[in-house]
N, C-alpha and C positions, 0 to 999 in steps of 0.2 A: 504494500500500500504506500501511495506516495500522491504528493501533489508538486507539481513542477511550476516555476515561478518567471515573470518574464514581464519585464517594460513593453509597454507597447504606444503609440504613436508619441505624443509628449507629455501625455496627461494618464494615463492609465496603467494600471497594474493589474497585470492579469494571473491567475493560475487557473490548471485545470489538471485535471487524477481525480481522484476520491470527492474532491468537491471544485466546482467549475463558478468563479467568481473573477465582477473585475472592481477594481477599486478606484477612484479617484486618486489623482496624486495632486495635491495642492501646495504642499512644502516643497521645500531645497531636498528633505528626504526624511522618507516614511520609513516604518518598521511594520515588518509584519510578525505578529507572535502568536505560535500556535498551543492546542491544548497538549501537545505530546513535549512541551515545552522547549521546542523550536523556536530561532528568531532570525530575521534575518533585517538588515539595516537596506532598501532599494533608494538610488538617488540617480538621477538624472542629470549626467556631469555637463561643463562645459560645450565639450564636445557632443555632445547630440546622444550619446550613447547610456543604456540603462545600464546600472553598477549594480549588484547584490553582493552585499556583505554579509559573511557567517557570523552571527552572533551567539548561538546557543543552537546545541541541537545534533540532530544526523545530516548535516543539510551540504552537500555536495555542490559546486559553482561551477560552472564554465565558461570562465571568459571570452567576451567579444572583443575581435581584433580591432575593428573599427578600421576596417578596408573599406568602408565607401559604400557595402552592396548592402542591396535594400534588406538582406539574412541577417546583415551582421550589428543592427542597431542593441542589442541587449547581450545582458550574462545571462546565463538561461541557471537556476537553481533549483535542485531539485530536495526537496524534503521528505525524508524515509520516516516511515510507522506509521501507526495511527491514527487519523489527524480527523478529528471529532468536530474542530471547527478553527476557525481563524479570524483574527482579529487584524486590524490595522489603521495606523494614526500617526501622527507628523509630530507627536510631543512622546519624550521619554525622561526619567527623573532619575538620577543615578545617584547613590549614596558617594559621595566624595571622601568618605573617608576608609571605606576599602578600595582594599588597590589589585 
């Protein structure tokens, strides 16, 4: 079981596996955090291309080269187990005093 994670035009975040969702992206960069306690950091860089970052989790990445073709605009991420539901949102709160 898995759902796979991927930017798509400049405003959208999509996945699809186990549950088929897309999400708004209205921040610099969103997180998406699952119930299998999964996360992943997606941002929409300078260059035109969607970034996913491993934050927590079984969550596998595959970077995009950012060759120009119209394939290679995102990292494409993929998240293994269970994944019961998912969340996502452009604010995250981090205790500052672990490191």
């Amino acid at each position: 079981m898995s759902i796979t994670i991927t930017g798509h035009s400049d405003d959208l975040i999509e996945i699809e596996g186990d549950i088929s969702e897309e999400f708004d992206a209205y921040g610099e960069e969103d997180y998406l955090v699952t119930s299998n306690i999964g996360a992943v950091r997606v941002e929409y860089d300078v260059d035109g291309i969607w970034r996913i970052q491993r934050l927590a989790g079984d969550v596998d990445v595959a970077q995009a080269t950012g060759d120009g073709s119209d394939e290679d605009y995102s990292d494409v991420g993929v998240m293994h187990g269970n994944v019961r539901w998912v969340a996502c949102g452009n604010k995250i709160y981090y205790n500052k005093g672990l490191k």
